[in-house]
C-alpha positions, 0 to 999 in steps of 0.5 A: 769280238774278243776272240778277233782281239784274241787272233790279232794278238796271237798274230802280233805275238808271231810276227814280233817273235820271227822278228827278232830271231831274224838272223845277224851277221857281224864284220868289223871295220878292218875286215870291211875294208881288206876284204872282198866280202859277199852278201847275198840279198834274199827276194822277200827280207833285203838286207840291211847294213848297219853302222850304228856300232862305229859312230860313222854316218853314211855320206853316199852310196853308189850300186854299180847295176841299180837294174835289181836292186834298190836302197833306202835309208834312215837318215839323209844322203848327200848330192851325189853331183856335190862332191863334198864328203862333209856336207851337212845331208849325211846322216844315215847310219842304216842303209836297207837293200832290196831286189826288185823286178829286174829293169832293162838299164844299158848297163853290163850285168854279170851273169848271176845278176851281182854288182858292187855297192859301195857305201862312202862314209864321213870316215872311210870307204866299204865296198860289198858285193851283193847277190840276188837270192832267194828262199830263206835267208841265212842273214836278213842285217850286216852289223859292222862293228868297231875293231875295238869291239874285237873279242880277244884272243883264246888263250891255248896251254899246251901240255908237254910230253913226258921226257925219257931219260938214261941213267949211265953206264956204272964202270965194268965190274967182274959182275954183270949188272942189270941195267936199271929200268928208264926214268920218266921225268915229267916237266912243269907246264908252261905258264900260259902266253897270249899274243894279243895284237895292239889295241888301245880299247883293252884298258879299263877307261878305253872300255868304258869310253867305247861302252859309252860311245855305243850307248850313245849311238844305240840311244841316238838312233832310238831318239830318231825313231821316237821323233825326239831328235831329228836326223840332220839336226843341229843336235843330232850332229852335235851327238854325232860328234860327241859319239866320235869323240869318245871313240878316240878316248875322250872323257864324258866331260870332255866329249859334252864340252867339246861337241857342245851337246847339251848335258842332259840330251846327252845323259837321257840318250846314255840312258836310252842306248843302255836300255 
């Protein structure tokens, strides 16, 4: 008997450990959205898009050829036949796609059997195109990140060449006399100079107010896993809400105030995000 608990334990072991050293891939909002960015799906793992770090939930989600590939998600979606962008069935902030055995649908298929998915969110729009693949996988999650989460640029110093100057010529003289050797000088480097683009998270407040809204975000999603906050709910949306808020600069105070979140669900899923 305890040598069985012993195989089921080791196998436990194993399989969390290949779980997370499934491997991410990262994009954020403005790259989602400027480019046409590829993914591949691999037979057997799927893929997963998640929007968790941007405090967006996903409205609805279109696959241009469902005939090999399918999706679920961790939260509501809306009608697809209403029509309302800001209807209360939006939830979702993780959406998981799948191949399956390919379905004869009258649709045009490509020839390597790629289509678009295009996921509507309360905010914007993302279009991807996925591909079917198989073996292992190169990614199994696309996390979209918030641009504010950009890393800033690497600062390069440059190091100037030495500058070779000519003493001049002295008046001719009834002697020759030797030419003096050149003389090296060597300038003072330049002060370092970083072209940083507009960010308005680089402050220290902006900082803190986008930690506490991904905290926030990571600690809501956990309350929906444990079953302490339904999806949907009235005080899901009113976190979702507060999630927003911060993003945008609010305080903590003014995001609770705001969104009408009670203050300790609010401080209890801060806690929970950080852990």
């Amino acid at each position: 008997m305890l040598n069985k608990l012993a195989i089921v334990t080791t196998l436990l072991i194993v399989t969390a450990s290949s779980a997370v050293a499934m491997p991410v891939r990262t994009v954020y909002e403005n790259d989602a959205n400027s480019k046409a960015i590829e993914l591949k799906v691999w037979k057997g793992y799927g893929l997963t898009i998640n929007l968790m770090s941007t405090g967006e939930t996903i409205k609805q989600v279109w696959i241009g050829d469902p005939s090999r590939f399918a999706f679920t998600s961790n939260g509501g979606l809306c009608q697809s036949s209403g029509g309302d962008s800001d209807c209360a069935g939006g939830t979702a902030t993780v959406i998981f796609l799948r191949q399956i055995d390919p379905i004869k649908f009258p649709v045009t298929s490509s020839s390597n059997g790629s289509t678009q998915i295009t996921v509507l969110t309360n905010e914007k729009q993302y279009q991807f195109k996925i591909v079917p693949a198989s073996g292992n996988p190169a990614y199994t999650s696309l996390v979209i990140k918030s641009d504010s989460d950009r890393p800033l640029p690497i600062i390069r110093q440059r190091s100037p060449q030495p500058l070779t100057v000519q003493k001049p010529q002295s008046a001719p003289s009834d002697f020759p006399q030797p030419s003096p050797p050149p003389q090296t000088i060597k300038l003072p480097l330049p002060q370092p100079v970083a072209v940083l683009r507009p960010n308005p998270g680089t402050t220290l407040n902006g900082a803190i107010q986008r930690n506490d809204a991904n905290a926030l975000a990571f600690g809501l999603a956990e309350a929906g896993r444990k079953g302490q906050v339904r999806p949907g709910s009235t005080t899901w949306n009113k976190v979702q809400d507060a999630i927003k808020l911060l993003r945008r600069g609010k305080t903590r105070d003014e995001a609770i105030s705001l969104s009408q979140v009670d203050k300790t669900t609010f401080d209890q899923l801060l806690e929970w995000g950080r852990l």
